[in-house]
C-alpha positions as CSV (number, residue, x, y, z in Angstrom):
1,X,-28.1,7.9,24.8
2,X,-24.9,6.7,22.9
3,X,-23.3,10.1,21.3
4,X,-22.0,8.7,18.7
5,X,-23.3,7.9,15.1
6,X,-24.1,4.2,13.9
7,X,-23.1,3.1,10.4
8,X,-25.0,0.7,8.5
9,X,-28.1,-1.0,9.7
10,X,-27.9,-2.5,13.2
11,X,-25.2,-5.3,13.1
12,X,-23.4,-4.2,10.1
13,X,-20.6,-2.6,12.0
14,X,-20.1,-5.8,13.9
15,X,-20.0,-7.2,10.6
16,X,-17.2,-5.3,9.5
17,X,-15.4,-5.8,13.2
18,X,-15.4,-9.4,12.5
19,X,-13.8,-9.4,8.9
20,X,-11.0,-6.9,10.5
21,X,-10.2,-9.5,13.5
22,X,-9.5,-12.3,10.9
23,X,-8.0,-10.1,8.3
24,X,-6.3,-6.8,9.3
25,X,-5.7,-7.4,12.7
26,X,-2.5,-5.1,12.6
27,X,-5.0,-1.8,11.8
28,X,-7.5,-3.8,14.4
29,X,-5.1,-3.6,17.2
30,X,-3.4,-0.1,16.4
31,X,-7.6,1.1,16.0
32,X,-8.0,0.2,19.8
33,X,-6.4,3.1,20.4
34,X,-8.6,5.6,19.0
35,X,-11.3,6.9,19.8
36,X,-14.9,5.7,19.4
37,X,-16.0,8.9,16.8
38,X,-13.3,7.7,14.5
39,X,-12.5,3.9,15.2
40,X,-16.5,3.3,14.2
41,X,-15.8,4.8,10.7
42,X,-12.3,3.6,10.3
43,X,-14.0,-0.1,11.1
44,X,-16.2,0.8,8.3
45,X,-13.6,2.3,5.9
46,X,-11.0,-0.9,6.2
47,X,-13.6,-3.4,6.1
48,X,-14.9,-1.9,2.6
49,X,-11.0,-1.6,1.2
50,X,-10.5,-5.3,2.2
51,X,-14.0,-6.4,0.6
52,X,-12.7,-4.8,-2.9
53,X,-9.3,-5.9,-2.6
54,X,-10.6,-9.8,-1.8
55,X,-13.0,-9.9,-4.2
56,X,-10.1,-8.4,-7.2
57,X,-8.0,-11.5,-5.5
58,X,-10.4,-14.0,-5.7
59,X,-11.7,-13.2,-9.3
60,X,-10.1,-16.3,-11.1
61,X,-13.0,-18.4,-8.9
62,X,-15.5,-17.0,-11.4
63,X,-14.9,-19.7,-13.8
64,X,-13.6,-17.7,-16.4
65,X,-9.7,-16.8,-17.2
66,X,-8.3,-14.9,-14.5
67,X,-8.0,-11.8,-16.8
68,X,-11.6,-11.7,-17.6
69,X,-12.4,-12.2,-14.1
70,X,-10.5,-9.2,-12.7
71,X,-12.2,-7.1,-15.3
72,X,-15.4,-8.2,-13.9
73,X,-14.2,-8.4,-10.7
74,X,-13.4,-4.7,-11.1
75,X,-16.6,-3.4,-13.0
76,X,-18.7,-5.0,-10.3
77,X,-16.4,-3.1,-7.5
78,X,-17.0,0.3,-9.5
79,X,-20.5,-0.3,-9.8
80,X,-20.4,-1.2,-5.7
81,X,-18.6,2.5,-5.3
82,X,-21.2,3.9,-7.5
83,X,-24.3,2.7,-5.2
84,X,-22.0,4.3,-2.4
85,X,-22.0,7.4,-3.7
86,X,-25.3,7.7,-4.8
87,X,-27.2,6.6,-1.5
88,X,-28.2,3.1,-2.5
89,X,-25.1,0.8,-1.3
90,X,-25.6,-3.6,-2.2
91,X,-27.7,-5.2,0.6
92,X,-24.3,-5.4,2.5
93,X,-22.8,-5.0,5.6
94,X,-19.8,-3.3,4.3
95,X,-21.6,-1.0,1.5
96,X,-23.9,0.0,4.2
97,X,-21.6,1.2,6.2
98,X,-19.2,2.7,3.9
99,X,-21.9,4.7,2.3
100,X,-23.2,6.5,5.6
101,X,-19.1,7.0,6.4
102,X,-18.5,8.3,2.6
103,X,-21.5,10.6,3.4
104,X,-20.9,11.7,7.2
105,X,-17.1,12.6,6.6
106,X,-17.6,14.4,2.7
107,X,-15.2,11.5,1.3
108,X,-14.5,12.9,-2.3
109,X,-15.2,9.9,-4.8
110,X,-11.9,10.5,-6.2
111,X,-10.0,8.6,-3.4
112,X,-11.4,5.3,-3.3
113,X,-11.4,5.4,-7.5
114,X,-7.8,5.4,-6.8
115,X,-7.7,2.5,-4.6
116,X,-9.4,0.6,-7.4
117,X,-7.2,2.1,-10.1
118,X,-4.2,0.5,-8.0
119,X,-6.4,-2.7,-8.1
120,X,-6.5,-2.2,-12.1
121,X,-3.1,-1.8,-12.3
122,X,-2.8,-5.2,-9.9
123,X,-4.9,-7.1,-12.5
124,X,-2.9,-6.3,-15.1
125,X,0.6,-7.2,-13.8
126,X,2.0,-3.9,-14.3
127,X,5.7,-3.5,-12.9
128,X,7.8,-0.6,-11.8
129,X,10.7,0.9,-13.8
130,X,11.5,3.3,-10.3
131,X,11.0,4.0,-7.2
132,X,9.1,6.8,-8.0
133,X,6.7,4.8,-10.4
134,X,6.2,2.6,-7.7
135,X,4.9,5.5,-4.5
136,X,2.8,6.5,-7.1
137,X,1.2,2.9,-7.0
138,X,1.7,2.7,-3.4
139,X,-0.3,6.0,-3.4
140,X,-3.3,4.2,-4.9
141,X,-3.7,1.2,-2.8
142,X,-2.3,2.5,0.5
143,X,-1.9,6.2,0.3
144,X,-5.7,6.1,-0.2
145,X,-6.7,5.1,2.6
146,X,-4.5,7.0,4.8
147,X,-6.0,10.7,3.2
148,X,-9.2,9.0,4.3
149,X,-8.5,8.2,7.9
150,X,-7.5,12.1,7.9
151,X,-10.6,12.6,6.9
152,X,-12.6,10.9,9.3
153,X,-10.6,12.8,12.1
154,X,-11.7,15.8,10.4
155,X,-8.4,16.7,9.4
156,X,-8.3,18.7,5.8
157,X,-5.4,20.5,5.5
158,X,-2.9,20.0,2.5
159,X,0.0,19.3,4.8
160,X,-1.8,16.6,7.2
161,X,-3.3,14.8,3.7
162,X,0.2,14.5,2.1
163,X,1.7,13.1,5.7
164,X,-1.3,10.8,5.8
165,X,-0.1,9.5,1.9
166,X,3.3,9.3,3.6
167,X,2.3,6.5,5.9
168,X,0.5,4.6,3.5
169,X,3.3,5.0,1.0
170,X,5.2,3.5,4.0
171,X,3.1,0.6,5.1
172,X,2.8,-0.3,1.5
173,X,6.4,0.0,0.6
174,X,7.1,-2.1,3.7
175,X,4.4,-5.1,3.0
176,X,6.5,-5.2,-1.1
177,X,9.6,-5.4,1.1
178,X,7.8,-8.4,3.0
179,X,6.3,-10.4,0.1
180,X,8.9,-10.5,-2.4
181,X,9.3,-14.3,-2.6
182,X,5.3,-14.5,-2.4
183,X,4.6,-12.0,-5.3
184,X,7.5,-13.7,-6.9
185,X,5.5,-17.4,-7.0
186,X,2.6,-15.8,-7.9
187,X,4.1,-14.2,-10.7
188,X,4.0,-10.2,-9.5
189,X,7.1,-8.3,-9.2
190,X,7.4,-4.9,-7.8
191,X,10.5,-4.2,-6.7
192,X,11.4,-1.3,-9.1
193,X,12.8,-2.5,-12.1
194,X,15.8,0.1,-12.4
195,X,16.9,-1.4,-9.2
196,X,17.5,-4.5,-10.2
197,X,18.9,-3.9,-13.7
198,X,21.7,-1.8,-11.8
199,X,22.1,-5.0,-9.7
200,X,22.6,-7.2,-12.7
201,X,19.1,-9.3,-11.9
202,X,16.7,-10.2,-14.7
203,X,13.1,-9.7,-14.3
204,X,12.0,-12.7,-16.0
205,X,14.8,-14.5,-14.8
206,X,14.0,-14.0,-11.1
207,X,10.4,-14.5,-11.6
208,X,10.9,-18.4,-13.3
209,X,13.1,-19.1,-10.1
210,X,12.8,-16.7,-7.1
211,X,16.2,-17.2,-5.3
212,X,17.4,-15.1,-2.5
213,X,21.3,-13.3,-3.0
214,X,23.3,-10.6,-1.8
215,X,21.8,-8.5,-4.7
216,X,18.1,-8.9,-3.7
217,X,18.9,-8.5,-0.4
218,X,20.6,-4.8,-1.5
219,X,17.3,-3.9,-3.3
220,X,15.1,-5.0,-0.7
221,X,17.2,-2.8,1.7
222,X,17.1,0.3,-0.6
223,X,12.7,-0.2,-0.7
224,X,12.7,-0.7,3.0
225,X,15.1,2.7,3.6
226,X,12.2,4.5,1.5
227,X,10.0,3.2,3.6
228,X,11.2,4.5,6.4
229,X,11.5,8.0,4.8
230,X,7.9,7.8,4.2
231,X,7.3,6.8,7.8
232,X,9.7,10.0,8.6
233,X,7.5,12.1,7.2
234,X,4.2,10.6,8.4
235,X,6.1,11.2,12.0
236,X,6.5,14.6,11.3
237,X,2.9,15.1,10.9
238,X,1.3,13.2,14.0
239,X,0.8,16.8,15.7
240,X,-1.4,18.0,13.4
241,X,-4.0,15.1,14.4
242,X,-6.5,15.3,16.9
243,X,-4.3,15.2,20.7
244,X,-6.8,11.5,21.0
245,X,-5.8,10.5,17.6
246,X,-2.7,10.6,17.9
247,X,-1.3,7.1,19.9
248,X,-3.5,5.0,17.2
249,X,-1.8,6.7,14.0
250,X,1.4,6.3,15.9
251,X,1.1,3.0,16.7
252,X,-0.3,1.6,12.9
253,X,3.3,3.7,11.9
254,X,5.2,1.6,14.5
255,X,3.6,-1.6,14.1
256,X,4.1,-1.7,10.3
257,X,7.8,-0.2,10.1
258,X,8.8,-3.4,12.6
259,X,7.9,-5.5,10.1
260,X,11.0,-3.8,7.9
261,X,13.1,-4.3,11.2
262,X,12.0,-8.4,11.1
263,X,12.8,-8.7,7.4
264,X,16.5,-6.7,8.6
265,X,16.9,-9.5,11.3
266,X,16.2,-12.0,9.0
267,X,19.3,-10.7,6.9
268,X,17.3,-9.0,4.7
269,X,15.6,-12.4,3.0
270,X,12.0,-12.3,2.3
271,X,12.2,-14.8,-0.6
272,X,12.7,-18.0,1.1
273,X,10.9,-17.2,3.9
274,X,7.9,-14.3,5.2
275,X,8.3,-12.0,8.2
276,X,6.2,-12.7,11.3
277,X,6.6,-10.1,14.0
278,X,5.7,-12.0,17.4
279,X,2.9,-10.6,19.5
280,X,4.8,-10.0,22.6
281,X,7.0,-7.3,19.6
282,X,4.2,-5.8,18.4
283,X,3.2,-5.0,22.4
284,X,6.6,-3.3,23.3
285,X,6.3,-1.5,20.3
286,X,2.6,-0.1,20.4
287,X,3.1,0.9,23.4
288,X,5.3,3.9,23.3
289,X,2.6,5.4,21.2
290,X,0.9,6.4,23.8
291,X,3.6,9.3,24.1
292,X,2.4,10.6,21.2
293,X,-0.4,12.5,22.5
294,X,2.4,15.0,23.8
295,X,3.8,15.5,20.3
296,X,4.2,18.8,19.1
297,X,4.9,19.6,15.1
298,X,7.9,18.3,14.0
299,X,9.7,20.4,11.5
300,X,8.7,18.4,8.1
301,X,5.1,18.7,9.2
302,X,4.9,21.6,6.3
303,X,6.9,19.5,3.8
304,X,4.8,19.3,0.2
305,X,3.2,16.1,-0.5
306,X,5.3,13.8,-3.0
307,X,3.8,14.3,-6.8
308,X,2.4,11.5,-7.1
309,X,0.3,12.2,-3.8
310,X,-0.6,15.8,-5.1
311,X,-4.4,15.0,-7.0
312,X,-6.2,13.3,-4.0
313,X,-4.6,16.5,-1.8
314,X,-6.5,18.8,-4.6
315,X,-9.9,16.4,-4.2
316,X,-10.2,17.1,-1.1
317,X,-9.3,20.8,-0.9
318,X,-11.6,21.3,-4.1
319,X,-14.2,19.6,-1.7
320,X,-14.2,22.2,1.4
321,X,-16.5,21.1,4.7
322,X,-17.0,22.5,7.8
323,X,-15.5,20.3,10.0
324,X,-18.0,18.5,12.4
325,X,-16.1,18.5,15.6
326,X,-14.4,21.5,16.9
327,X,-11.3,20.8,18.9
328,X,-9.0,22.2,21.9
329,X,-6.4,24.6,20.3
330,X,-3.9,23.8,23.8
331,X,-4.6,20.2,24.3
332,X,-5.8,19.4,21.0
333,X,-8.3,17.2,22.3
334,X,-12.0,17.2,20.8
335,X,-14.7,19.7,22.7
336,X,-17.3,17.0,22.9
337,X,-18.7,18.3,26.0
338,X,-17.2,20.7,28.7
339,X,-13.8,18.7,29.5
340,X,-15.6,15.7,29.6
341,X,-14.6,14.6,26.6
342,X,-10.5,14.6,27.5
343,X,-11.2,12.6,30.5
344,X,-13.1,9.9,28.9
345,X,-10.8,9.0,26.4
346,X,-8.1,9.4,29.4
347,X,-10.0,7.0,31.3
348,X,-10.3,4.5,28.8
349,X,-7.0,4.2,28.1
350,X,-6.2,1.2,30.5
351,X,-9.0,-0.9,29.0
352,X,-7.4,-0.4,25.7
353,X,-4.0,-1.4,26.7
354,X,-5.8,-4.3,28.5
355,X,-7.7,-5.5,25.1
356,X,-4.6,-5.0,23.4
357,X,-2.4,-7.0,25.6
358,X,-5.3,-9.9,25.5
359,X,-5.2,-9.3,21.9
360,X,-1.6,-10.0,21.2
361,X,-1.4,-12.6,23.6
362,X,-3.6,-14.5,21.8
363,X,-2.0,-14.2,18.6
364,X,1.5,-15.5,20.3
365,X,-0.5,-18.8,21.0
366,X,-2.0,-18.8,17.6
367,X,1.3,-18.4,16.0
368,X,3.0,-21.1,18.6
369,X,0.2,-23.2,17.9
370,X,0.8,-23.1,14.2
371,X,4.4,-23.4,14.2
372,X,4.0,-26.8,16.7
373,X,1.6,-28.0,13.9
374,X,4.3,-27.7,10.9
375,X,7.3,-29.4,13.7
376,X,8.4,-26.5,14.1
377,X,8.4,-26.6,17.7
């Protein structure tokens, strides 16, 4: 008899598998490393994020102008989240799951309203005058989700939610740092605006003809150091997740930050062209992860959440639970059954590192493949 819960109707999580393979499979390889209580639900959660965020993207397909299809593109999303919460999710694979997950784990409704809030702000072209304007967006769409993956490792506390924002605030600031020429064709600037007025850039100027220059490369450096001060503090707080959760969380954290380091070794341009990490980079640097089951609290664990983080904190502590699994207090490993449960994620571990491995070797031939088919081979 299979322990665990199923989310959905049958199917539906293999629904949601499939969409993450061909559209997050970053979070797809890093989730191979935890375990099967929370790498179910986590399937569930990031295949639900990814639904809303396509269907805000693909909005101007509606026929309409692309500002009246983001609003309806948006109304149709909150009315999606509505059905969640209420117990009768859309005939989907995604809904389906998401509601049973948004149920199982007490997911206040006031995190995934931000996520589409940061969608809002998306449809609207709204820009950054600082840094600090722009974690609190990065809160939104990215921060989000990472106070909700704390939740479906029962993890409640106020200073393991606002290290959990910390790693979204990362990822996020990272994947800005990444797509600046991108946004910058399609007419979307984030790169906070203060920043580039004390580098003499024009807004407007730079969005009619994105070139890279020493004084983009200067603010791209600046978002990618805060970056890597929000991955800091997500570090710190790795100890105060589950002992089995801990080589996943570390790996997303690794895996996303090396993307920075790719944009660094391309000197910093990521107008002209978009940084790939290879596959065989993404191994080597997953796979000190693993360490991180040995990590004990680092000494910004108890740091306070940035402000802009602080309301989805007070969500979930205004929503107390009684946590579902009880856990280890020496190995921090989940009590699942009499030791058992320690040497089954133990003994898994190799076939993990073996489907990850297989994983990123495929990717290298995709990307070889891809590269031969542009002559760039």
């Amino acid at each position: 008899m299979n322990q665990f819960p199923s989310y959905g109707l049958p199917g539906d999580l293999d629904a949601c598998r499939t969409l993450l393979r061909g559209g997050s499979r970053t979070f797809y390889a890093a989730s191979l490393l935890l375990p099967t209580r929370v790498r179910d639900p986590a399937i569930a959660l990031y295949a639900f994020c990814r639904v809303a965020d396509d269907a805000v993207d693909l909005a101007q397909e509606d026929g309409l102008s692309t500002a009246n299809a983001a609003v309806r593109a948006l109304a149709r999303l909150h009315l999606r989240l509505d059905r969640v919460y209420s117990g009768d999710p859309l005939p989907q694979p995604a809904d389906r799951a998401f509601a049973d997950v948004v149920k199982r784990f007490a997911i206040p409704k006031t995190l995934p309203l931000a996520l589409l809030e940061g969608f809002e702000w998306d449809t609207v072209g709204r820009r950054y005058a600082t840094i600090e304007d722009l974690q609190a967006y990065a809160v939104r769409v990215a921060g989000t989700v990472g106070a909700m993956m704390a939740l479906l490792m029962d993890v409640r506390t106020p200073e393991a939610l606002a290290r959990a924002c910390d790693l979204g605030i990362g990822m996020q600031l990272t994947n800005i740092a990444r797509d600046v020429g991108e946004d910058a064709r399609a007419g979307r600037l984030y790169l906070p605006l203060e920043w580039l007025q004390e580098e003499g850039v024009n807004p407007e100027g730079f969005l009619n003809d994105p070139r890279f220059d020493s004084r983009i490369a200067r603010v791209i450096a600046r978002l990618l150091a805060a970056a890597d001060e929000a991955y800091q503090r997500a570090r710190d707080g790795v100890a105060a997740l589950p002992a089995d959760c801990r080589p996943g969380i570390d790996a997303a954290g690794r895996l996303y930050a090396e993307i920075g380091r790719q944009v660094e070794r391309q000197q910093l341009d990521s107008v002209s062209c978009r940084a790939v990490v290879s596959g065989r980079r993404k191994l080597r640097v997953a796979l000190p992860a693993l360490t991180a089951v040995l990590r004990t609290a680092g000494a910004g664990q108890a740091r306070p959440a940035i402000q802009a983080a602080q309301f989805l904190i007070n969500a979930v502590v205004n929503e107390p639970v009684e946590p579902r699994v009880r856990f280890d207090e020496q190995s921090g490993f989940p009590i699942l059954a009499p030791v058992r449960g320690i040497w089954r994620w133990l003994s898994a571990v190799d076939d993990r590192l073996g489907r990850i491995l297989e994983m990123f070797d495929r990717l290298e031939r995709e990307e070889r493949a891809g590269m031969r088919g542009m002559g760039r081979v």
